[in-house]
C-alpha positions as CSV (number, residue, x, y, z in Angstrom):
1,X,11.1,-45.6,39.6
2,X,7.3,-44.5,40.3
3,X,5.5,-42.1,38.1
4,X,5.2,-39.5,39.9
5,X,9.3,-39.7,41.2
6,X,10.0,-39.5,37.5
7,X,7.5,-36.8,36.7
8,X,8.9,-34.6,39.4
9,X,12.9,-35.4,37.9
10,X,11.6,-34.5,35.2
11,X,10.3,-31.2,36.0
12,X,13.0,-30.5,37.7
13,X,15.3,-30.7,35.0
14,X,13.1,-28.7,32.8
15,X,13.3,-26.0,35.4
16,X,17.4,-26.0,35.4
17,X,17.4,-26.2,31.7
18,X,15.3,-22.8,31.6
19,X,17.2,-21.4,34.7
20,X,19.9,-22.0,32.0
21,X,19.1,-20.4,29.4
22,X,18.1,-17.0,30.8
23,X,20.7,-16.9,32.9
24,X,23.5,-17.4,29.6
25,X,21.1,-16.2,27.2
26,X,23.3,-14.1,25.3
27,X,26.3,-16.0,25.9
28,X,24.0,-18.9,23.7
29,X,23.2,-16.5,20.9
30,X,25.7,-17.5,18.6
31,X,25.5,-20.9,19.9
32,X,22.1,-22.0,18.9
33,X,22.4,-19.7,15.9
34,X,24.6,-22.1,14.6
35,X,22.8,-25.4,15.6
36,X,19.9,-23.7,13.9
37,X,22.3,-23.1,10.3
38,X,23.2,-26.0,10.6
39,X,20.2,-27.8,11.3
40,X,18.7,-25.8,8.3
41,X,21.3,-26.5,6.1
42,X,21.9,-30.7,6.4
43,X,19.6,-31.3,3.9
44,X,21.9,-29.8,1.4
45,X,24.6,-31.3,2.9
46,X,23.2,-34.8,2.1
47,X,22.2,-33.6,-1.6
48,X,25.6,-32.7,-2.3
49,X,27.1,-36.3,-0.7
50,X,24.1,-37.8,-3.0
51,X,26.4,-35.8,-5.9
52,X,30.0,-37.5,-4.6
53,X,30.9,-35.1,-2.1
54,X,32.4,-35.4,0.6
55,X,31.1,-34.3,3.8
56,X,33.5,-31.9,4.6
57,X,33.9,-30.8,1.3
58,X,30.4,-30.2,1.2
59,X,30.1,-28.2,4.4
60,X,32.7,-25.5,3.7
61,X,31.1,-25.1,-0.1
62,X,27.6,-24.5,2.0
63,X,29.1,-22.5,4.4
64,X,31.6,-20.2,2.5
65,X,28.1,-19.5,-0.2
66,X,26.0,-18.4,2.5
67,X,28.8,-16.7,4.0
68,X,29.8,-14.5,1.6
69,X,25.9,-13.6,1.1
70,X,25.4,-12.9,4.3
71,X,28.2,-10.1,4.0
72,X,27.1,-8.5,0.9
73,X,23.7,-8.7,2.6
74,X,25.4,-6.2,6.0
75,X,27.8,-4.2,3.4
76,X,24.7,-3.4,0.6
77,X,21.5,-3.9,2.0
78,X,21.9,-2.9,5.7
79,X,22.5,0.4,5.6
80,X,20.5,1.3,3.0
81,X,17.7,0.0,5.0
82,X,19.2,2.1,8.2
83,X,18.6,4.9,6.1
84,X,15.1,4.9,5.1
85,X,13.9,3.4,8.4
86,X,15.4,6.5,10.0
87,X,13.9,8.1,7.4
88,X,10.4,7.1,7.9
89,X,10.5,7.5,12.0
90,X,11.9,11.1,11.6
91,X,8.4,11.2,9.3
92,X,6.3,10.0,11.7
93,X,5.3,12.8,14.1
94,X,4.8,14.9,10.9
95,X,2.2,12.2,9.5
96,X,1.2,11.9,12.4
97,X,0.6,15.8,12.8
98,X,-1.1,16.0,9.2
99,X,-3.8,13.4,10.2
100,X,-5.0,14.7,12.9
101,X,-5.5,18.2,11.1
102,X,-7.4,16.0,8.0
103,X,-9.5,14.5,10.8
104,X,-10.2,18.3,12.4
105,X,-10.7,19.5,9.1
106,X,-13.6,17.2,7.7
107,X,-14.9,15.7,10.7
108,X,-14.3,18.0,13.9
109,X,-17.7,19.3,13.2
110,X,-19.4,15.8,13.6
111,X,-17.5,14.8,16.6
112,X,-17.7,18.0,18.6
113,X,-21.2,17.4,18.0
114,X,-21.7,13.2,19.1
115,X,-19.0,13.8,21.9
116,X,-19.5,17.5,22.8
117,X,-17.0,20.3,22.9
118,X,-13.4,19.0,23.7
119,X,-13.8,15.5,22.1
120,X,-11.7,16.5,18.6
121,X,-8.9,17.6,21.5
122,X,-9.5,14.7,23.9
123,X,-9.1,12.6,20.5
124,X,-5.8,14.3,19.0
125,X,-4.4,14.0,22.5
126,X,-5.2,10.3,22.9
127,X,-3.6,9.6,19.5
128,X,-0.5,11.5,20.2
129,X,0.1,9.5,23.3
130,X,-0.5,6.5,22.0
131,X,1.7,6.8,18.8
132,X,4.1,8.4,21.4
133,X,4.1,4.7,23.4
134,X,3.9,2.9,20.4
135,X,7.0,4.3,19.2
136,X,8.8,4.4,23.2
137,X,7.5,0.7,22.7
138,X,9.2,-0.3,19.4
139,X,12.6,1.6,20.1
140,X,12.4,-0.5,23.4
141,X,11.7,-3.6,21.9
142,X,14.5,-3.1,19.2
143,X,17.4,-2.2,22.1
144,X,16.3,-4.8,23.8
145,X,17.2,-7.5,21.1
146,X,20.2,-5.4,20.1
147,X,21.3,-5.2,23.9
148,X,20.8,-8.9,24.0
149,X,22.6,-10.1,21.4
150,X,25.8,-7.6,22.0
151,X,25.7,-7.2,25.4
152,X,28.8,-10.2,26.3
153,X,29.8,-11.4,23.0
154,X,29.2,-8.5,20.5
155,X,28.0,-8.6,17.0
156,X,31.2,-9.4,15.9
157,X,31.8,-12.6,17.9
158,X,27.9,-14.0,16.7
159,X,28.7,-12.9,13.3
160,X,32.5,-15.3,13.7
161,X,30.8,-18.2,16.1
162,X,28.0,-19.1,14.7
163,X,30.0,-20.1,11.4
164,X,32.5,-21.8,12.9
165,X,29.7,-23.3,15.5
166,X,27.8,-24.6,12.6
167,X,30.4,-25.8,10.5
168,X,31.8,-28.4,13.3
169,X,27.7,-29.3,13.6
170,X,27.4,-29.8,10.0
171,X,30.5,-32.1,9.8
172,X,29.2,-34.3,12.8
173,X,25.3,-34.0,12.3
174,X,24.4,-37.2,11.2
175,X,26.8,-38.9,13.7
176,X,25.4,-37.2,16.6
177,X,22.1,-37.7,15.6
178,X,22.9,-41.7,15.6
179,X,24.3,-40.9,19.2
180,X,21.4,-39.4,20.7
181,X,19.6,-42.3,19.1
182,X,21.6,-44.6,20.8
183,X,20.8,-43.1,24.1
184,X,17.2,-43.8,23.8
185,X,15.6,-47.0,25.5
186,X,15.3,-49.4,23.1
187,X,11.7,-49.9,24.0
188,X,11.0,-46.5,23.8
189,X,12.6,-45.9,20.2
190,X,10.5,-46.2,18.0
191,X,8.0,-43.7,19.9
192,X,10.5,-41.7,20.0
193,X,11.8,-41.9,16.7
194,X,8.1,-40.9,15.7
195,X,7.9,-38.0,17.5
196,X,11.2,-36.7,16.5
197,X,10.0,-37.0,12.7
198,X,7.1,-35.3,13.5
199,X,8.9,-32.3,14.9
200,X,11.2,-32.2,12.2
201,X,8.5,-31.9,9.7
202,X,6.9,-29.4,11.4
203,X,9.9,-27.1,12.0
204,X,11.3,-27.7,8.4
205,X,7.9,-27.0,7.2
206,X,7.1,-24.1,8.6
207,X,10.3,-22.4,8.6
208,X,10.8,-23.0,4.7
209,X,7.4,-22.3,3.7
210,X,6.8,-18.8,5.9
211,X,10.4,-17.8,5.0
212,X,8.5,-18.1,1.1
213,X,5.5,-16.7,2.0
214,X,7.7,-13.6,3.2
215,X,9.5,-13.1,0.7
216,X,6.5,-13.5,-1.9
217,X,4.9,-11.3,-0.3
218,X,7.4,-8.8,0.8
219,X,8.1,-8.2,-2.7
220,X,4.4,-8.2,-3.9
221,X,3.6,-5.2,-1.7
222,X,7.1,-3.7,-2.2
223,X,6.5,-3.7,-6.2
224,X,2.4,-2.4,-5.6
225,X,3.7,0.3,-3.5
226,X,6.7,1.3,-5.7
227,X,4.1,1.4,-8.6
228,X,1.7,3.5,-7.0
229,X,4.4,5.8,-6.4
230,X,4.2,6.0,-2.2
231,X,6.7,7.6,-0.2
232,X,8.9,4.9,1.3
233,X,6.9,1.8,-0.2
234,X,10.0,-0.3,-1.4
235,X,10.6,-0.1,3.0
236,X,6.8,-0.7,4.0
237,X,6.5,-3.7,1.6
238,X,10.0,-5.1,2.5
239,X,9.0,-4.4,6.7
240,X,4.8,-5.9,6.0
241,X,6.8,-9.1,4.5
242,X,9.6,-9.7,6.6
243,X,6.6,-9.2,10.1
244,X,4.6,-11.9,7.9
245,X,6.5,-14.4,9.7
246,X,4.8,-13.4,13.3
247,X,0.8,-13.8,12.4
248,X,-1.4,-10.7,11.7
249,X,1.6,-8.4,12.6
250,X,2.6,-8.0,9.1
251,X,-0.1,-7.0,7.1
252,X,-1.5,-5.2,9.8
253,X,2.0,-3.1,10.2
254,X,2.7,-2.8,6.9
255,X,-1.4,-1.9,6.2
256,X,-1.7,1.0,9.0
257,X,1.8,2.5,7.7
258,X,1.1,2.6,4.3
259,X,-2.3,4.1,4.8
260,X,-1.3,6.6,7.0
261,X,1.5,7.6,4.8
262,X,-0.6,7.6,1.9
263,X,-3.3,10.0,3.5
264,X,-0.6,12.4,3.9
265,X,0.6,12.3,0.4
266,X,-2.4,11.6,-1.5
267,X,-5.0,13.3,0.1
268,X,-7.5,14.5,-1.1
269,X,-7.0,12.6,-3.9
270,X,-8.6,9.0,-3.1
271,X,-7.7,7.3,-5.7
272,X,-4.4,6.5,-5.1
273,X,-5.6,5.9,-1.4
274,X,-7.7,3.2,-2.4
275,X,-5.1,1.8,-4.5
276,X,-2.5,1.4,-1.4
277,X,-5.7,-0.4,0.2
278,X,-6.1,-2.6,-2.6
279,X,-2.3,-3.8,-2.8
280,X,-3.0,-4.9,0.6
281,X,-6.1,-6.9,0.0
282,X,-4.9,-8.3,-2.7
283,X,-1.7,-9.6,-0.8
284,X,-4.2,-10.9,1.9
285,X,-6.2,-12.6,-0.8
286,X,-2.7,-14.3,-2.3
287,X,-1.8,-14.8,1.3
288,X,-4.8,-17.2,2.3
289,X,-6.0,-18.5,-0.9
290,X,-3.1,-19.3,-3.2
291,X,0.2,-18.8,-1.1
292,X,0.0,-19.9,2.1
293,X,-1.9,-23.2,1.2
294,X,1.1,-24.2,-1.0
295,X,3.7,-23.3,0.7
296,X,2.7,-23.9,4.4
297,X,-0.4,-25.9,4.1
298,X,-1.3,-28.1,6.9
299,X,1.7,-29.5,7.9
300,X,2.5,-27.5,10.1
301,X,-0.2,-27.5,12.1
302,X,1.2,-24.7,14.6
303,X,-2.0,-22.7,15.2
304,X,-1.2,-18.5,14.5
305,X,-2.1,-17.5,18.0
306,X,0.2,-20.0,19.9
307,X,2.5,-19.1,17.8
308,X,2.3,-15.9,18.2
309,X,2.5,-15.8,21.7
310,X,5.6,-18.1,21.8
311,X,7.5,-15.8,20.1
312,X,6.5,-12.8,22.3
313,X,6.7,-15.0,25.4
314,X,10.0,-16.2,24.0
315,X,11.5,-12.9,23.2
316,X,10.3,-11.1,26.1
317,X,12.0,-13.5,28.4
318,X,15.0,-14.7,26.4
319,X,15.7,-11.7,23.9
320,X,17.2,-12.6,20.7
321,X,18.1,-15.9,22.3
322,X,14.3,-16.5,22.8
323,X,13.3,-15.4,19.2
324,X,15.4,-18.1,17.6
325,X,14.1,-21.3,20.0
326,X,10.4,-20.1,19.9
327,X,9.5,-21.7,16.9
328,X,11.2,-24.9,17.2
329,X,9.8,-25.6,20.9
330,X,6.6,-24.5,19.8
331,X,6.7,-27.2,17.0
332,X,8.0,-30.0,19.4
333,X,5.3,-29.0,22.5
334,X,2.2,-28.8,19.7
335,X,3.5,-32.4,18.6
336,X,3.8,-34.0,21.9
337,X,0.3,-32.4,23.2
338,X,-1.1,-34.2,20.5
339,X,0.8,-37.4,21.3
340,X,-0.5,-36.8,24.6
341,X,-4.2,-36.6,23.9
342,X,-4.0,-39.9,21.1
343,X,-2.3,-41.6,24.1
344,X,-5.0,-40.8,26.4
345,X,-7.7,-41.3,23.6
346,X,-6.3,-45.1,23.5
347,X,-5.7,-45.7,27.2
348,X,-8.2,-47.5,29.2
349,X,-8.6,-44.1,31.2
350,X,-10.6,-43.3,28.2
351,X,-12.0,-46.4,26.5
352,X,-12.8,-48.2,30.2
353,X,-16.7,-49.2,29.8
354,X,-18.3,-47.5,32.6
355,X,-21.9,-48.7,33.7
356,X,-24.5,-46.8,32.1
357,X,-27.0,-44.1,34.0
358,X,-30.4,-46.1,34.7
359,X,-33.0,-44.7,33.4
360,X,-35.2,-42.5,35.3
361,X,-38.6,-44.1,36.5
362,X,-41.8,-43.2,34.4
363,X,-43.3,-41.2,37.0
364,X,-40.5,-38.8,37.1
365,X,-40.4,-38.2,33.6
366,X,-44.1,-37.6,33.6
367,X,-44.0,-34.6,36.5
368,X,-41.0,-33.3,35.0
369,X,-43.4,-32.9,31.6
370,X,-45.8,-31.4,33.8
């Protein structure tokens, strides 16, 4: 088959595939949820057949563990959370409210002055709105991935599929990853082979180091918070950590909240105002220096800012659906764009010795110095 006949089968399959997926897109929730537990947990599936365990001995031990801590997570930690995040968007408008009369108080003077008369209004007006569609857009966001997760199967059926999903995947992993295998051309395998360990790495990479590097520092600025004594800092900390996972969005969440929350409790006291600034710069410091080079390091090699827009391009299209493949396709297209350009940087498209530009004659070089 030509090249290009191939190319376009290709891209035609890729278009049903994606047709596909947002047109059962919640129907697949539980679905890939479970591929994805049990892609996560096959390594500790083999560890415990290492021990003398049986495979499906060793599945429903897995499973039945993260089962029952999954539901002590929902009955104990759930609505507790529910709680306080109510909490702290009931707060909002009030915090809101109080910083714009700080701002009026010490610096309406100066900016009736720069801007003229009406600026301190134009400006209390302009932040309003936009914390108004800040919020319209997080409340939208959030039904959004709640619609799209309940809106066939319902929180119940993800929360009974995907176990069950994953525990037949567990049982048969490493048989149907010899199948697939199989199917490969076996000219073609070894590539393919390559590329498949590549994207492993960098999926089980990322995923095991960032979850880490959440939770590290989810608790960091959860403890700095709780010790400086802010209103709701156990929640800001636990939110900045668990956003660290989408690049910049945490510590910039959990940074803007914290301040503002702290200028309504502190003020005018700085101290403690500075303090809330320094948990954060210090968690920023860990983050970079220490943390995220051990943990992530360059593995990975998924750059923040495509990542960052697959999982908004993701989960805009495909909801909850999108936010669980974004990550793993982002992995596998970064590896095969970089297969793509060592491919070209060996072909003979690249490498073919190509005549070299004669020289210009003397005379033109002398009236182009003149």
């Amino acid at each position: 088959m030509p090249i290009q006949r191939r190319a376009a089968v290709a891209l035609a399959a890729l278009a049903v595939v994606v047709f596909l997926l947002y047109l059962l897109r919640d129907v697949l929730v539980p679905f890939v949820a479970g591929a994805a537990l049990a892609y996560l947990l096959d390594p500790v599936a083999d560890r415990l057949e290492r021990l003398g365990i049986g495979r499906l001995a060793a599945t429903l031990i897995i499973l039945a563990v993260f089962v029952l801590g999954l539901l002590l997570m929902l009955i104990i930690a759930v609505p507790l959370a529910a709680r306080q995040i109510g909490a702290l968007a009931a707060s909002m408008p009030a915090t809101v409210s109080r910083i714009q009369a700080i701002i009026a108080d010490h610096a309406g003077h100066l900016l009736e002055q720069v801007g003229g008369s009406g600026t301190l209004q134009d400006l209390q007006s302009s932040v309003g709105r936009l914390v108004g569609a800040a919020g319209t857009w997080i409340v939208n966001v959030l039904g959004s991935l709640w619609t799209g997760s309940q809106a066939i199967v319902g929180i119940l059926s993800l929360l009974v599929v995907t176990p069950v999903v994953a525990f037949y995947l567990l049982v048969d992993w490493d048989r149907m990853i010899a199948v697939v295998d199989s199917w490969v051309p076996p000219r073609n395998r070894q590539t393919v082979r390559t590329l498949a360990h590549e994207i492993d790495q960098a999926i089980t990479a990322f995923i095991r180091g960032q979850s880490l590097v959440c939770l590290i520092l989810g608790t960091f600025y959860a403890v700095g918070l709780w010790l400086i004594g802010l209103n709701f800092g156990v929640l800001i900390g636990m939110i900045a950590g668990f956003l660290t996972f989408i690049p910049y969005v945490g510590s910039l969440t959990g940074f803007l909240l914290s301040i503002g929350v702290a200028i309504v409790q502190f003020w005018p006291d700085w101290t403690w105002i500075l303090a809330t600034l320094g948990v954060f710069l210090a968690g920023q410091f860990l983050e970079g220096n220490v943390i995220q080079p051990k943990l992530v390091g360059d593995a990975v090699r998924l750059h923040p800012v495509w990542l960052m827009f697959a999982l908004l391009a993701f989960g805009s299209l495909f909801g909850f659906l999108g936010l669980l493949l974004a990550v793993p396709i982002a992995a596998a297209l970064g590896v095969i764009a970089r297969f793509a350009v060592r491919r070209y940087l060996e072909s003979a498209l690249y490498r073919a010795d190509a005549p070299p530009l004669a020289p210009p004659p003397v005379a033109e070089i002398e009236q182009r110095r003149a």
